[in-house]
N, C-alpha and C positions, 0 to 999 in steps of 0.2 A: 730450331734444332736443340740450342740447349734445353728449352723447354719440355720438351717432349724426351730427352733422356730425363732430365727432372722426375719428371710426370712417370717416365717408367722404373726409374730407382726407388721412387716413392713407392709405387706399386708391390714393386718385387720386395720390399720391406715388409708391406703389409702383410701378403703371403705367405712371409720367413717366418714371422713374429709367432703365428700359433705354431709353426713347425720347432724354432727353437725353443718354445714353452714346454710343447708336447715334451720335444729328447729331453728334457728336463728331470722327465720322470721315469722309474726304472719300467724295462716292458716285464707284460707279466704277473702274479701275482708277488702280494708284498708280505713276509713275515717277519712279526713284532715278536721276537722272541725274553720271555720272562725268566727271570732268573729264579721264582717260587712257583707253589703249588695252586692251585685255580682256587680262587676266593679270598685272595690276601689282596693289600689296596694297589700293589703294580700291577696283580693280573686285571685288576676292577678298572685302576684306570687308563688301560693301554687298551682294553675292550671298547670302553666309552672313546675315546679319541681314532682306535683302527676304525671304529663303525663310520664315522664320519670323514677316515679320509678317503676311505673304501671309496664313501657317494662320491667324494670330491675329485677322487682321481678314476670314477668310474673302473674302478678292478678291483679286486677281492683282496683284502686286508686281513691276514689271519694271524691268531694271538698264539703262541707258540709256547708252552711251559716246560722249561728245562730247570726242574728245582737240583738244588743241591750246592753246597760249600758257600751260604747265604749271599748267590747269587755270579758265585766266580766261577760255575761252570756254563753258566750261559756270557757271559761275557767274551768268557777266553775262545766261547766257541766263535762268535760273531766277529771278534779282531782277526779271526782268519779266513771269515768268508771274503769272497771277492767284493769291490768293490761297486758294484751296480745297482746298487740300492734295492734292491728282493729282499734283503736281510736286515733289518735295523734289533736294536737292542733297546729293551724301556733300562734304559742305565740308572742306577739307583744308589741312595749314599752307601749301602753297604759295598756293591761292587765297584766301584768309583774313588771313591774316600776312607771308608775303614779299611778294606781288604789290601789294599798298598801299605796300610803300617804294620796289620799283620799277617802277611805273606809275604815278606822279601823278594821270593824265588819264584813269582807268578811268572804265567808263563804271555803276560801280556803287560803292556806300560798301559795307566787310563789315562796318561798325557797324550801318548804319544801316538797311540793304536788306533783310537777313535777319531771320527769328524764329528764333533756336537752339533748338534741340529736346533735345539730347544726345550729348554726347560720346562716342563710339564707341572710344576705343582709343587707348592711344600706345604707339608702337614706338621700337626703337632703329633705326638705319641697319648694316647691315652692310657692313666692308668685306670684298669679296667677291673672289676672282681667278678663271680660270678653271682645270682642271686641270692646263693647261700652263705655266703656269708656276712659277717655281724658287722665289721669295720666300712664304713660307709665314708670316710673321712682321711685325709693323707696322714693326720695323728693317729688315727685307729690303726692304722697302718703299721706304722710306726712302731705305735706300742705292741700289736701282734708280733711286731716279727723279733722285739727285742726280749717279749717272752718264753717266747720260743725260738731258739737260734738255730738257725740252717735248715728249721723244719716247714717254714713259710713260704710256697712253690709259686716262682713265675715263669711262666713260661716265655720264649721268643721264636719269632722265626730263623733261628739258630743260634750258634755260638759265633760271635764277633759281627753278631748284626747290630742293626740300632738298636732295635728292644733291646738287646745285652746289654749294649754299653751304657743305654738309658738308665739298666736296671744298678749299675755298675757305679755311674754316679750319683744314683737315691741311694746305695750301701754306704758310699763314703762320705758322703750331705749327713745320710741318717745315722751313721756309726750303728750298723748291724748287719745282720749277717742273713743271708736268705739263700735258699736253694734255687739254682736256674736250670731248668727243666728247658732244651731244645728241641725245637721240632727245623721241619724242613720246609718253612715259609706258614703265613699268617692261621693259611685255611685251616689244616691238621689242628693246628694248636687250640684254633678258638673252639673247637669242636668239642677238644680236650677239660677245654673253660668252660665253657656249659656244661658242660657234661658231670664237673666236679669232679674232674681229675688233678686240676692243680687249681691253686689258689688266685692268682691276681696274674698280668700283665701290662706292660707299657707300649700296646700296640698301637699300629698304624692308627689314625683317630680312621683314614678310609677302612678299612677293613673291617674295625670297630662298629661305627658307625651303626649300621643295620641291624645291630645285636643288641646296642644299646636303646634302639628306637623300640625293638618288641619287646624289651624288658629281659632279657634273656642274658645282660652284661649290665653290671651297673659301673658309669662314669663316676670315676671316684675325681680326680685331675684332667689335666691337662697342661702340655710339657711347653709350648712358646712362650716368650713372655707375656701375649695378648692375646685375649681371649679368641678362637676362632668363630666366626660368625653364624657357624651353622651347629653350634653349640656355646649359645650366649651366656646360661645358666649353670656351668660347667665350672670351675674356678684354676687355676694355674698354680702349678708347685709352686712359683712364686708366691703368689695369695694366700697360700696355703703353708709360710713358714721355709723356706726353699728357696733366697731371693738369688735371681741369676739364675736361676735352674732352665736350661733350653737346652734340650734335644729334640730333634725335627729328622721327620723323614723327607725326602726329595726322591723327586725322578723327573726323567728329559727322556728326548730319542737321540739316540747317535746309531751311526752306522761307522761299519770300516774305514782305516783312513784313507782309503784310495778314492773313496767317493768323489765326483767332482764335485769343484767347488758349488757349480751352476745347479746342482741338482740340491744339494746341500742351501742353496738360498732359496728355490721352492720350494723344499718342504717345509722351510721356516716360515716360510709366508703364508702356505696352507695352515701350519699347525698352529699361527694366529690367530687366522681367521677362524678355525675351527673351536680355539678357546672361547672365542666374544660371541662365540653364538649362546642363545639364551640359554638353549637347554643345558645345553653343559653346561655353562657358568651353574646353571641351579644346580644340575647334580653336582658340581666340583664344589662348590657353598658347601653341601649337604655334606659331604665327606670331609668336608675342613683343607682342601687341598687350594692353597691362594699363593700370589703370587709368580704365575706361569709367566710362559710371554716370553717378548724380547728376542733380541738376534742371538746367532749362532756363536758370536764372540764374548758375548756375555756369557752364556753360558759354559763357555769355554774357560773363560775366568773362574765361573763360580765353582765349578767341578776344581779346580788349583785350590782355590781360597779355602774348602771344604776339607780337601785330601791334609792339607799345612794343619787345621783346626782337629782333623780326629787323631793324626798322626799324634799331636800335643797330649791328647786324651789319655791314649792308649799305652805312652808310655809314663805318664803320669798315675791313673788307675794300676799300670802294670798287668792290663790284661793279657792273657796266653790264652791258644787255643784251646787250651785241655782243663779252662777254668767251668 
């Protein structure tokens, strides 16, 4: 007798097991919403990662661009969607970590509002020029922009993103002065860069990347202190006279913080599994973005540790909105 309730507890477990896996996941279609404009490296790689959980959770994963306030109107949208996971946010250091030092008055906490899910990637920033110009070197650089003061244009994807405040601490390293020209996330801008509308950039190395491979951006730097792999010949402001010099872009998935916990540990465990698959590892190589990985507490940590680090920046720099 006890053997055969055994035998059927066992059973009835077996059963459960993909039923409780299934509710794990939200029903439904799932949107990955971006806080920039389609072509910058969060929409690039929230596309490369939705495509794969898409297959993984069998439903349809769609990438969602809500640009504007570099990144803190897609945020503030998502900490008020419901908790059921159809909504996730690719959360990113601008809307996570810079925008709580400068924005007091948001109308969301990134402690507090979000469930992290996983850390998706960090990048270096590249500084970037277009082909026309003559400074090929973080010294030419240098010396352009102390030639001409305020006249030397970089552009960002916005005021008080990373590129700013990238750009923000090569002005005070470099003792000069340079014009920052905003746009509303990577795509617009790089356009702008080709095009010879403005002079240089310390973008996304993702977003970068593709531009620099057809010739059409020339890699002047690179912002971590080690080289990224999928730009080995590339050299580092440190290398380059700059020692210390790291600003990095990141991004993760969070959703609202109602999310349950149980669902919040599957997609952590998809969105592992989804990194160690080859292909993306190659494209995530190719874009400089390493790093990913790890549980939902770590990330959670890291998004703290982040917010403490730019917060220091920003009022050190003294940057303002209206700079």
């Amino acid at each position: 007798m006890i053997r055969r309730r055994t035998f059927a507890a066992g059973a009835a477990a077996l059963v459960a097991a993909p039923m409780i896996r299934a509710q794990a996941l939200p029903g439904g279609p799932v949107r990955i919403v971006v806080g920039f404009a389609p072509g910058g490296g969060t929409d690039i790689l929230a596309r490369v990662v939705g495509q794969k959980l898409g297959d993984l959770w069998k439903t349809t994963v769609l990438v969602e661009n809500r640009a504007g306030a570099t990144g803190v109107i897609a945020a503030d949208y998502v900490a008020h969607q419901p908790g059921d996971g159809n909504t996730l946010i690719m959360a990113h250091i601008n809307s996570h970590a810079i925008a709580p030092a400068l924005f007091p008055k948001m109308n969301y906490d990134a402690n507090q509002d979000f469930a992290p899910i996983c850390l998706i990637g960090v990048t270096p920033n590249l500084l970037i020029g277009n082909e026309h110009q003559i400074a090929r070197t973080v010294k030419g650089v240098v010396d352009q922009c102390r030639a001409n003061p305020n006249q030397v244009s970089f552009g960002s994807a916005g005021t008080g993103s990373a590129q700013h405040l990238a750009l923000e601490m090569f002005k005070l390293q470099a003792k000069v002065q340079a014009l920052h020209v905003p746009y509303k996330g990577s795509g617009p801008m790089l356009t702008d860069l080709i095009g010879g509308q403005i002079n240089y950039s310390f973008d996304t190395m993702t977003a970068a990347t593709p531009h620099v491979k057809s010739g059409k951006a020339i890699a002047i730097a690179q912002t971590r202190l080690k080289r990224a792999e999928g730009h080995p010949t590339v050299p580092t402001m440190a290398e380059s006279g700059f020692p210390g010099f790291e600003a990095t872009t990141w991004y993760g998935l969070a959703g609202p913080r109602t999310m349950p916990a149980t669902m919040v540990k599957r997609m952590n465990e998809d969105i592992n599994r989804v990194l160690r698959l080859p292909d993306v590892m190659e494209k995530f190589e190719t874009y400089g973005a390493e790093d990913g990985g790890g549980s939902s507490e770590k990330f959670a940590e890291f998004i703290r540790s982040e917010g403490r680090k730019w917060a220091r920046v920003v009022k050190d720099a003294n940057v303002k909105m209206d700079a």
